[in-house]
N, C-alpha and C positions, 0 to 999 in steps of 0.2 A: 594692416590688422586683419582686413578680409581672409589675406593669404596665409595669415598664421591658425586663426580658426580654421580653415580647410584643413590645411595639415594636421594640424593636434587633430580634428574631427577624424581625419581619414585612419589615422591612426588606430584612435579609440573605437571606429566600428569595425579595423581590421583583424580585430585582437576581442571581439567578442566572442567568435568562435571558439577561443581560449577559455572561454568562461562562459559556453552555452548553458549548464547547468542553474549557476545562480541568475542569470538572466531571461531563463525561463519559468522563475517566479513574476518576474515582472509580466512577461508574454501571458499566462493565463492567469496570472490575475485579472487583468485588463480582458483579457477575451471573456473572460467571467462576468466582469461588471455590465461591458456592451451586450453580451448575449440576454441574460436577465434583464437590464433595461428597455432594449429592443423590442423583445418578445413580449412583456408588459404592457408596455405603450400597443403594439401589433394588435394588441387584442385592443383597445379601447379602441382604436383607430379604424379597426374590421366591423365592432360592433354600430360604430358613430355611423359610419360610410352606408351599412346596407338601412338604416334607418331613414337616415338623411336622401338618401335613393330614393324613397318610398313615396309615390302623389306629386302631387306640383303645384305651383301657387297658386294656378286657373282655375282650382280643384276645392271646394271646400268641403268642410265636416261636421257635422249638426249633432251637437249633443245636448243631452239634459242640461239645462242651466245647473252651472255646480259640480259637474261630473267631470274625472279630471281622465278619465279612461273611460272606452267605448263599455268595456265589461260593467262598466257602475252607469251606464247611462240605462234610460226608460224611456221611450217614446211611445205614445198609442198611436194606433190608424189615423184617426181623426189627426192628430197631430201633421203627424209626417204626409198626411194627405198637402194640408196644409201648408206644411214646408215648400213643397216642391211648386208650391203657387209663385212663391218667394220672388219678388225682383232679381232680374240678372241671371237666373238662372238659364241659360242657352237650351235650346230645343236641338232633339235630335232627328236625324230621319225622318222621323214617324210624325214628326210636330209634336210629339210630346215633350214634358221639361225632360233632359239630360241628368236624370236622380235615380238614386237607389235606392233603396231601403235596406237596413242591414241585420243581422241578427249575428248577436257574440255569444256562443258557449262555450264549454269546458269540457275537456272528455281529455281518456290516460292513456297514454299507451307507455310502453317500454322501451327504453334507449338499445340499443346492438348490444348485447352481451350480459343483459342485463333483465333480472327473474323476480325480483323481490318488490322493488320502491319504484313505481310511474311516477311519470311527468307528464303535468299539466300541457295541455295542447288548444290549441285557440281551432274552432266550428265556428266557420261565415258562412252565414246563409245570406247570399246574392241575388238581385233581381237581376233580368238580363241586363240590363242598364250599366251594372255594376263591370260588365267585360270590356262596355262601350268607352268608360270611364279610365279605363285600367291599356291601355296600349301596346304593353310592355310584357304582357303577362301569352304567356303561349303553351298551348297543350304541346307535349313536347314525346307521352307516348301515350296512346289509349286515347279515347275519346271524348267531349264532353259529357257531364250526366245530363238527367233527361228532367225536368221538371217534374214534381211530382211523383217520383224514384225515390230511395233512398238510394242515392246511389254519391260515389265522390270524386272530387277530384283534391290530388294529393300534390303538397308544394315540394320542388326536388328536394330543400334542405331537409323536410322532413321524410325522406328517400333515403340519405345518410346518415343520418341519426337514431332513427325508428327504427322497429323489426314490424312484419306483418303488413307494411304496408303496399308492396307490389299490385301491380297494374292485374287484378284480378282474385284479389284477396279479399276474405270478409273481417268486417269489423264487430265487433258489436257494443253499442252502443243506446246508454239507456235501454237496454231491457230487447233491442232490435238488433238486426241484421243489416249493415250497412255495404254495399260492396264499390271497391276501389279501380274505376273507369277509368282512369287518367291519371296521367302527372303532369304540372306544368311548370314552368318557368318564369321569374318574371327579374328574378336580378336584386330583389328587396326585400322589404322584412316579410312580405306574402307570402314568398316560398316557405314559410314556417308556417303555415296554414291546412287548414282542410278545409275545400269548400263544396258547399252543397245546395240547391233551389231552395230560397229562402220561406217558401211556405213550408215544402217538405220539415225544415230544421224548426219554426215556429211549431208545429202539431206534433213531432218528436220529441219536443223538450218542451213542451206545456207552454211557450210565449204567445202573448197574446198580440203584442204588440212588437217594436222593435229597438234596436239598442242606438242607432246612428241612421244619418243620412249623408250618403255621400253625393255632391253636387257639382257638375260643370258648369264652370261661371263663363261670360260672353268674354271678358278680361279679368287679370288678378286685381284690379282696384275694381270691383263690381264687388268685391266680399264685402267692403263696409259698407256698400246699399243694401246690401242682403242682411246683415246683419241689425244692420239701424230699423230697419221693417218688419222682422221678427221680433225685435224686441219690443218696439210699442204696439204689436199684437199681443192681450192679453191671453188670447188662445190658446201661444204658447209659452213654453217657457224653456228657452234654450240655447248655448253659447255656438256660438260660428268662427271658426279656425281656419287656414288652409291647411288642405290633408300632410302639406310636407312641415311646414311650421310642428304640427300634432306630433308628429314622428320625429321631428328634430329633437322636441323638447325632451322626449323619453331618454334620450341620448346624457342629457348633462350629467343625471347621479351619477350614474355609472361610469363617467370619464373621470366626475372627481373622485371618485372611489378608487379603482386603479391610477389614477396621477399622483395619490396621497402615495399608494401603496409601492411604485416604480420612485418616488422620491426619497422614501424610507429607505428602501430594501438597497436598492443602490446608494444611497450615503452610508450606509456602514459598510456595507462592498466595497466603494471605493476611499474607506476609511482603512479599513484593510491591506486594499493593493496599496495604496501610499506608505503607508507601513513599511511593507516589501520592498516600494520602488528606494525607500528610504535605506536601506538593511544592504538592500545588492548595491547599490551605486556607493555606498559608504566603502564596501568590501571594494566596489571595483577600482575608485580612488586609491586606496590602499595598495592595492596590487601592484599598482602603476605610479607610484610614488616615486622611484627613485627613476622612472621614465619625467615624469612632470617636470621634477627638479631638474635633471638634465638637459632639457628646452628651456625652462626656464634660467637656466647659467646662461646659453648661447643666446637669450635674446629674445625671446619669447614673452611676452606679456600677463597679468595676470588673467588682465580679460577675457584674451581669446583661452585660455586654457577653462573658466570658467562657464562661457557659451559653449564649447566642445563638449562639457558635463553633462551640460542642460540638453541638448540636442542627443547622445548617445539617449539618455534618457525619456526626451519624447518619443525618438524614433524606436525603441524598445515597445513604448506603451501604444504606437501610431497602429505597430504589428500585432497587439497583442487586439487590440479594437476592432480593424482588420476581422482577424480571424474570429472573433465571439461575434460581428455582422455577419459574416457568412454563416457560422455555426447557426444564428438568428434565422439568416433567410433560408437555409438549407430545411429545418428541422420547424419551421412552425408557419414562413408563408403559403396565403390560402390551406393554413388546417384547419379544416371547419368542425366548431365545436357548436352548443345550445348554454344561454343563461337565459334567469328570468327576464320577461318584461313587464312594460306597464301593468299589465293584464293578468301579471301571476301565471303568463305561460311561457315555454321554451320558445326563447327567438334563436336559430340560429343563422350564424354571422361564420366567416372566415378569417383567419389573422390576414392583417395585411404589415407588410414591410416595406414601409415607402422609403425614397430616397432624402426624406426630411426627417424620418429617425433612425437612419442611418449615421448621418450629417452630426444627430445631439449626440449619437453615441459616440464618435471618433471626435468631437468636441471634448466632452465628459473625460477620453481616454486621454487627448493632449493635456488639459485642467491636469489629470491625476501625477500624470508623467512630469509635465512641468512642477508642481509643489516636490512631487520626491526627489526629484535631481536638485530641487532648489539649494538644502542644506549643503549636500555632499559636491554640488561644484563650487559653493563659497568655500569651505573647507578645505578643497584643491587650490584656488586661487589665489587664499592667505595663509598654506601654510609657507615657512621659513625655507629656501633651497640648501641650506645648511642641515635644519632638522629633518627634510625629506631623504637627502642623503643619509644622514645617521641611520636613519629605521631602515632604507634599504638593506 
């Protein structure tokens, strides 16, 4: 049986070439369906990834009790003094606690190419504490700003995205003149940031107080002593996270938001190419009818001619998969684009094109290919070698 599948198979893909035309319906269909579902997921998967980057569990985040983003949190002096009394919290260097204080505002600039409608941009105001904490983060050209400056440092994503913001450019901001010292690096949602000495950014935008505390804990299980001590001080009033958990969460909507929309868009896509794989394989049956019949007089079985169907037809859809992945990887890996986040500002993230939705797409394309060959090689199998002669 092995051997008669080979053959009718060898057959059937040697004689494609014969019929490149209606078989490159099936081919970019399928490269259709893969390249749109890829590059969908790409982005959920680029945005998830640079979030999910971002702090570490050692790491905690002090916000307003209630406050589900640093932009909606309030903390006074006295507070966040408070805070960094905290159990667990590790000292640095200096023997002081390993804490920051933070400060979250809002300011607009304009995307590359683009005159009319800003986007929202996330302003941290950092204690030096805040560099100590951060590892990963590297001035990368220009220098740090200087405390007490208005001066910035600007994240690379927001390098690629923004106009105006080069190593030497002025800003203006609230009513002032801000000038751009640096850019730096850190691989995470940061680089969508601007950051500035956290007093400077407090007396430039009227805060009195600050939005977050970010904390180096001695280990990651020292957060719920940290947090069980905060909370039975009435002093303050405010929930404790690790900084990567905080940044994960942001991630959920927005993955089921494009996962709804890469499951939609691809089922009538690949409601389509089935269609097609349906249409060409019916046509290609037909062509090759009074070929079938002819094996099937000498001895041929219905089965192997029926597998031979199905297999022209996956390995149509395997190529067509193939090529809308590369189309995928070619045309949107690492394209860095901005959407909103938590915070109501532009995070920007890069597509990513992993080799696990590669994997669903060339999955996706076998599914499609298998159902459409499905009708048309039972229909080669049973028809009559009497009646396939006749229609020849």
């Amino acid at each position: 049986m092995l051997s008669q599948i080979f053959a009718i198979t060898g057959v059937n893909l040697k004689s494609i070439p014969e019929r490149w035309v209606p078989s490159l319906v099936i081919v970019i269909g399928l490269a259709g369906v893969v390249a749109v579902f890829t590059a969908l997921l790409a982005m959920a998967t680029g945005f998830s990834s640079t979030l999910a980057a971002t702090g570490s569990k050692d790491t905690a985040l002090i916000l307003r009790g209630g406050s589900a983003a640093e932009l909606n949190s309030g903390l006074g002096r006295d507070e966040v003094n408070l805070i960094k009394l905290g159990p667990g919290i590790r000292k640095g260097t200096d023997g002081k606690p390993l804490a920051s204080g933070e400060v979250i505002v809002i300011t607009e600039l304009f995307k590359k190419g683009e005159t009319v409608n800003g986007s929202n941009l996330t302003v941290r105001g950092v204690e030096p504490q805040g560099f100590v904490l951060r590892p990963k983060l590297k001035v990368v050209e220009g220098r740090m700003f200087k405390p007490g400056l208005r001066e910035l440092l600007v994240g690379r994503g927001v390098t690629k995205q923004f106009d105006g913001v080069e190593v030497g450019k002025n800003l203006r901001m609230r009513g002032s003149e801000w000038t751009v010292v640096g850019v730096f690096e850190s691989g995470d949602a940061h680089e969508s940031e601007l950051w500035t000495d956290v007093e400077v950014a407090q007396s430039s935008f009227g805060r009195n107080g600050y939005s977050s505390v970010l904390a180096g804990l001695d280990d990651e299980k020292t957060i719920k002593t940290l947090g069980a001590a905060l909370k039975s001080d009435p002093r303050v009033n405010v929930d404790v996270i690790s900084q990567q958990a905080y940044f994960s969460a942001q991630t959920e909507q927005f993955r089921n938001t494009i996962g709804v929309l890469a499951g939609v868009v691809t089922f009538f896509m690949a409601l389509g190419a089935i269609f097609a794989a349906l249409n060409t394989m019916y046509a290609a049956v037909a062509t090759r009818a009074k070929e079938t019949a002819t094996l099937r007089a000498l001895g041929f079985g219905a089965l192997p001619v029926l597998v031979s169907v199905m297999i022209e037809a996956v390995v149509l859809s395997l190529v067509g998969g193939l090529i809308g992945a590369v189309i995928a990887y070619l045309l949107f890996n690492n394209l860095s684009v901005s959407t909103l986040g938590a915070n109501f500002t532009q995070v920007v993230f890069a597509f990513k094109v992993t080799p696990a939705l590669v994997g669903m797409g060339l999955a996706i394309a076998v599914v499609v290919g298998f159902i459409g060959g499905l009708l048309p090689s039972i229909r080669a199998a049973r028809m009559p070698v009497t009646t396939a002669l006749r229609a020849a």
